[in-house]
Structure formats: C-alpha cells, structure tokens
matplotlib code that plots the C-alpha trace (Angstrom):
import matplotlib.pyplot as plt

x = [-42.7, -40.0, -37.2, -34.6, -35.4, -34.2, -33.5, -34.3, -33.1, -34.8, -33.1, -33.0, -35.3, -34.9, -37.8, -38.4, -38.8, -39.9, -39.5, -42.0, -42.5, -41.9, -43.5, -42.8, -43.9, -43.4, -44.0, -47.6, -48.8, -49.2, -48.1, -46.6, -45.3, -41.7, -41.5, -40.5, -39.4, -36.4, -35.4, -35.4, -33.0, -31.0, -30.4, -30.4, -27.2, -25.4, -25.6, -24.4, -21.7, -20.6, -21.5, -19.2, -16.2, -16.0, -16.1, -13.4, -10.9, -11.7, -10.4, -7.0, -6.1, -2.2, -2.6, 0.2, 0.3, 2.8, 3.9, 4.1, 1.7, 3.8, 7.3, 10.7, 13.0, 15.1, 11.6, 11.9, 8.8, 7.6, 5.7, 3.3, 1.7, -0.2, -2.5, 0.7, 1.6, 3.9, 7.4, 6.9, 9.9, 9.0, 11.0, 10.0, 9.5, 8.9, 7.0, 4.9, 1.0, -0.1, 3.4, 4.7, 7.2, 11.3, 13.4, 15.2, 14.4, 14.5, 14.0, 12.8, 11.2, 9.6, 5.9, 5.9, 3.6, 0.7, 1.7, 2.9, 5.7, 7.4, 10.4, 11.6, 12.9, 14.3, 12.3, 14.4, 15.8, 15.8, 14.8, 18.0, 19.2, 19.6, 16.5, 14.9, 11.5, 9.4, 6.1, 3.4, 2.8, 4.4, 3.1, 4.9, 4.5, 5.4, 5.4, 7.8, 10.1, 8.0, 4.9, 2.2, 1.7, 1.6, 0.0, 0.2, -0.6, 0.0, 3.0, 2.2, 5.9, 7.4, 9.6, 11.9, 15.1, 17.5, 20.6, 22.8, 24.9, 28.4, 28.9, 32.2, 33.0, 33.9, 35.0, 33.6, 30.2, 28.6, 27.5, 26.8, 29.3, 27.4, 29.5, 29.4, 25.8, 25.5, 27.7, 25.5, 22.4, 24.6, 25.0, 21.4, 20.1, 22.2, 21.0, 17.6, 17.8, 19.1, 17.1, 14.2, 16.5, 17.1, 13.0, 14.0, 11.5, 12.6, 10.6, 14.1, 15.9, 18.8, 21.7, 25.2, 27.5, 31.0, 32.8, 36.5, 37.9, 35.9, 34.3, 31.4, 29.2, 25.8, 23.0, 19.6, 16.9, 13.6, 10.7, 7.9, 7.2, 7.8, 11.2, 14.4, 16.8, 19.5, 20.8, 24.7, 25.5, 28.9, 29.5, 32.3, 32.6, 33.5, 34.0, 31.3, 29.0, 28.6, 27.8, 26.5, 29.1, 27.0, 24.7, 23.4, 23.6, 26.7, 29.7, 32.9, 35.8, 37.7, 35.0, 35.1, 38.5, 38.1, 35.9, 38.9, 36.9, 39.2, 39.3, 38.8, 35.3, 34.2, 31.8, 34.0, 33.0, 34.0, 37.3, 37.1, 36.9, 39.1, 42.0]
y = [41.3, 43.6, 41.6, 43.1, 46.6, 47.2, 50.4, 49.8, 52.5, 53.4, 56.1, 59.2, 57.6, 55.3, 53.0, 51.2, 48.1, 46.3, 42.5, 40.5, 37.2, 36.4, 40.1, 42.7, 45.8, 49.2, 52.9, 52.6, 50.6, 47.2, 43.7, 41.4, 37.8, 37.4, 34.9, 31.3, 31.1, 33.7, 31.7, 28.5, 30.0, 31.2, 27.6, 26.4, 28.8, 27.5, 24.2, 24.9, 26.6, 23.7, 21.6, 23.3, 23.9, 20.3, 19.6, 22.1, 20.0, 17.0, 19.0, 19.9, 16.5, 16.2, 13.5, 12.4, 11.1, 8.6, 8.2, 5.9, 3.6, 0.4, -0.7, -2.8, -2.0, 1.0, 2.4, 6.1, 7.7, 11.2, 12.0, 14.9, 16.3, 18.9, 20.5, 19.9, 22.9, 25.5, 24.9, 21.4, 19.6, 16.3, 12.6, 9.3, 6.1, 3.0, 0.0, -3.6, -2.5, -2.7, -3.3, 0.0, 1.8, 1.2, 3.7, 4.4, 8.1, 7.8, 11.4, 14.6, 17.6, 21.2, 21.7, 25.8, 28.3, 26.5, 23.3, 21.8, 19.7, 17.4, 14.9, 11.7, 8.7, 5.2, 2.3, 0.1, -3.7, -4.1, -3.6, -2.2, -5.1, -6.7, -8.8, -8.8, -7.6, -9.4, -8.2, -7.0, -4.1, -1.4, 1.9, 5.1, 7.3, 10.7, 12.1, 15.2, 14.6, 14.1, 12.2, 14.8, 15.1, 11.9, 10.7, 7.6, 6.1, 2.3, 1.2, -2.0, -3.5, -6.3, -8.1, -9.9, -9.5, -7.0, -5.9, -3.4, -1.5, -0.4, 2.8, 5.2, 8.8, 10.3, 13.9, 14.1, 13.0, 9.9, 7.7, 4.3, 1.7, 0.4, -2.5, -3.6, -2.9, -5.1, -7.5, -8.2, -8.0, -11.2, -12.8, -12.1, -14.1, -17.2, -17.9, -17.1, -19.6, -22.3, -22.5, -22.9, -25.5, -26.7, -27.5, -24.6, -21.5, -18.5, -16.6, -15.0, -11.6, -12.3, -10.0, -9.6, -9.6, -9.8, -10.3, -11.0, -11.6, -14.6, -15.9, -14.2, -14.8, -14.3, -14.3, -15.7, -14.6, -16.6, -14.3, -17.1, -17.4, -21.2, -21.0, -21.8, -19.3, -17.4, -19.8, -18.4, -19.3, -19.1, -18.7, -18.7, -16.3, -18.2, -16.0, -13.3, -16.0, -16.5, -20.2, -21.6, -23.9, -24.6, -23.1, -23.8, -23.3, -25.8, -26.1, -27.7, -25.1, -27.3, -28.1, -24.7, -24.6, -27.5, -25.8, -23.0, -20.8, -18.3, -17.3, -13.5, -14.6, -17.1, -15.8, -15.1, -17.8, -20.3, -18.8, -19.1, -22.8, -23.2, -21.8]
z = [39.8, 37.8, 36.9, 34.4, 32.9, 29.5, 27.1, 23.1, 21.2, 18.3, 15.8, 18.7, 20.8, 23.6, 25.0, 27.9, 28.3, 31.3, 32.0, 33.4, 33.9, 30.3, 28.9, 27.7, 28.8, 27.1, 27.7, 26.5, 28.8, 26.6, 27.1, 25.0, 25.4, 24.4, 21.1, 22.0, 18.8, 19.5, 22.2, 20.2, 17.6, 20.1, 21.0, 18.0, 16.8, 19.7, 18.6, 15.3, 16.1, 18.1, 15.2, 13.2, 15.0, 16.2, 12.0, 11.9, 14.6, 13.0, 9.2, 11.0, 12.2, 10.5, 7.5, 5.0, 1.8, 0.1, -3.7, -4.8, -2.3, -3.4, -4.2, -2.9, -1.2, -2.9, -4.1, -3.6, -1.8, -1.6, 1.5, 1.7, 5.5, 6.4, 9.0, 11.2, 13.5, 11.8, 12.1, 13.5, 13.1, 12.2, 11.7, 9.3, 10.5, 9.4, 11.3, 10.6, 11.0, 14.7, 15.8, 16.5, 14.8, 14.5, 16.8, 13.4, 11.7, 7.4, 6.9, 8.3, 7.7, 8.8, 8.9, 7.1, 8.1, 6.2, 8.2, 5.3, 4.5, 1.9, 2.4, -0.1, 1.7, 0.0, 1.4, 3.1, 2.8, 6.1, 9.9, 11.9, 13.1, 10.0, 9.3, 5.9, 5.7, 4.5, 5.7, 2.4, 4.0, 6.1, 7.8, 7.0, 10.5, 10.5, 14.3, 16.3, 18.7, 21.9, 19.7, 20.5, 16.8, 14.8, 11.1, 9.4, 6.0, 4.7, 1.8, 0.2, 0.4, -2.6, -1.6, -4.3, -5.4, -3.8, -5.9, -3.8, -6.2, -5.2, -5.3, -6.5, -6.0, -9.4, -9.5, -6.0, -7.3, -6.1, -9.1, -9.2, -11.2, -14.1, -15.0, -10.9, -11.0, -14.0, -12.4, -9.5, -11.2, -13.6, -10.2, -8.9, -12.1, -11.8, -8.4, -8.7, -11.8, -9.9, -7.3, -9.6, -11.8, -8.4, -7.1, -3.9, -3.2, -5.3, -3.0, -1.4, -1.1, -3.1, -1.9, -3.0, -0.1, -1.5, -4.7, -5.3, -8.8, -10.1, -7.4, -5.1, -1.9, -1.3, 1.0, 0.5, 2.9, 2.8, 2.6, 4.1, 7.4, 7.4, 5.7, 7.3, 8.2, 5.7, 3.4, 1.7, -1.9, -3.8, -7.5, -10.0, -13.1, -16.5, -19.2, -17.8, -17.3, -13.4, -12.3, -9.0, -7.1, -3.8, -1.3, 1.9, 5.7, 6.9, 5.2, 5.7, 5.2, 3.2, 1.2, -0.1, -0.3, -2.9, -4.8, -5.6, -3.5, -1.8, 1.8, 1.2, 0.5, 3.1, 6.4, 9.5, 11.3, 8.4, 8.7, 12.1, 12.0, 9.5, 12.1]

ax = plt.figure().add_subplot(projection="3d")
ax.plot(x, y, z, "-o")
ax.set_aspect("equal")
plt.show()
C-alpha cells in the first residue's frame, strides 16, 4: 500500500520516491528500509532544543545584587537588576526574611533596553511605624507595580548605635552640621558609657531626640527580643562634657524639674501630666 509519494531533487533532476510501509522505493525499481537512526535524531534534536530553551528561561529570571551585603542603618546600598523586562519600572522594598515586605518604597528605578537597572538607597533605622529594627538580617525586594516581576537578595543588618545628624541648608545646599553631628555623637558616648558603668545591656539604638542648650533627651531602644520596651534618658552638658542625670521608663514630672531639666525637653505626655 502507497502511502505518501515524494519528489527528491537532485542538481536538474528530480526522483521519485515512493513510500511504503517504512521503504523506500525509487525509479529503479529497488527497495530500501528507511534508517531508524534518522528518526532517532530527529527525536533526539527535539529534545534538545527543549533542553535548551527551558535553560534559557531559567538564565532570564530578573536577579539583583546589593553592595555592600552588610551594614546599619544609614549604610548606603547600590542595587544592581537585570534580565528585568525593558523599561520596567520598578520600586525598593525592604522586609524581615519570610515575613513579607513593608508597603513602604526606598527607591526606584527603570529596567533599559538591556533590562538593566541601578538605584542607591540608605538602609533604614526603622520600620514605618516607628519600631527599631532589630532583626540581623533583612531582604532587599525589588518588584513593579502590580508584582508580576519580583527579585530578591539578603542584607545582613547591624544594629548599634544610631546618631541622626541635623541637617542645615547652606547656600541652598544641604550639608550636614559638623559641630551638631559631633555633638550627638558626644551625647551618643556618654550614655552608651553609662549603661555599661551602670551593669544595663549596651545592646541598644541610641538615638538623639532633642537637644536644648545644655540639656538633651534621648531614646534607648533595646535590640533583644527579651528586653523591655524604650527606655528615655536625659543629660546635661558641663563644659562640653555631656553627663547622664537619669533614664528610665516612669518618671515623675517634677522629678525632672528638680533635676534643672527644662520643659522644652520633656515627652508630651510628661508635660501632659505635669498640667
């Protein structure tokens, strides 16, 4: 039985070839059995094709890199993507590991025609609503606006001290002010020495919340798990050489007050209860 008839062309000539059953017959009259061993490389190409392309879709997954891979807060960090879709508009966020990321965006960028894309961000002090972190590591999660494309890569986080330095516009320039950077660094010191004069867990973020002539306030936030909650300390400059007067988490308004410390200073709520 004929079953597919097929024309071989051969420089000007054209042969005939008849298929049957798994022959070939030509012109002269001849069989021949068709070579299982075409049929096998057939097969075989198939599969490596599919081989290869599914290699290919794993290659242009989007990935990002981070540099450096540690630091505190105020570390600055360069992220680098690519294999993202071109002109991909993409946001930064950060997040605890297999917690999800925060709703907050710390940078953003656009993927170029390569895919490609680099943005710097400042690590953080804190999560939005205020609480330290404290967490030794972090995941940096670049994704677009409705999450179909999404890469990730760890931070080791230090926590420690955190000095926030006050800022001043000169000349329409934003510079920091060395002698209130050097001031709160002075302050930073003096407590972090007395709570180990003291027997207390120096493992805290030590942040500078107000200053006002001679005296200051500031916040200690445990960084173990097992630690209470904020604790607030208050110091006293004397000649340049800042001195604690007191911390902890209760106090008596006019406590403070006897201590020379002056209202301008003291938490809302302590000036609440002092009316």
């Amino acid at each position: 039985m004929i079953t597919k008839l097929h024309k071989a062309f051969s420089g000007s000539k054209v042969i005939v070839l008849i298929k049957k059953k798994g022959f070939i017959h030509d012109r002269v009259g001849k069989f021949r059995r068709l070579p299982v061993m075409v049929l096998l490389l057939g097969i075989g190409g198939i599969w490596l094709a599919s081989c290869l392309n599914n290699g290919t879709d794993q290659l242009d997954e989007p990935l990002i890199s981070v540099s450096p891979q540690s630091g505190g807060a105020n570390t600055e960090v360069v992220v680098s993507g690519e294999n993202f879709p071109a002109g991909t508009a993409v946001m930064l966020r950060l997040g605890p590991p297999d917690v999800g990321a925060t709703p907050n965006s710390y940078g953003s960028a656009v993927a170029d025609g390569d895919g490609r894309f680099t943005l710097t961000f400042l690590v953080p002090e804190s999560w939005p609503d205020g609480t330290p972190i404290t967490t030794p590591e972090l995941t940096v999660i670049v994704i677009n606006e409705d999450g179909s494309v999404k890469a990730t890569a760890p931070f080791a986080f230090q926590p420690g001290v955190i000095v926030e330095p006050t800022f001043q516009n000169t000349d329409g320039v934003t510079t920091p002010d060395p002698l209130l950077v050097a001031t709160e660094q002075a302050i930073v010191t003096a407590v972090t020495d007395y709570l180990t004069q003291t027997g207390q867990s120096t493992e805290a973020a030590i942040a500078v919340e107000q200053i006002e002539g001679d005296f200051a306030r500031v916040g200690i936030h445990p960084l173990t798990a097992d630690s209470e909650t904020k604790a607030t300390g208050f110091l006293k400059s004397d000649n340049s050489v800042w001195e604690v007067l007191v911390v902890g988490r209760n106090f008596d308004s006019d406590q403070l007050l006897e201590l020379g410390i002056p209202p301008a200073i003291l938490p809302e709520d302590l000036l609440e209860l002092e009316g």
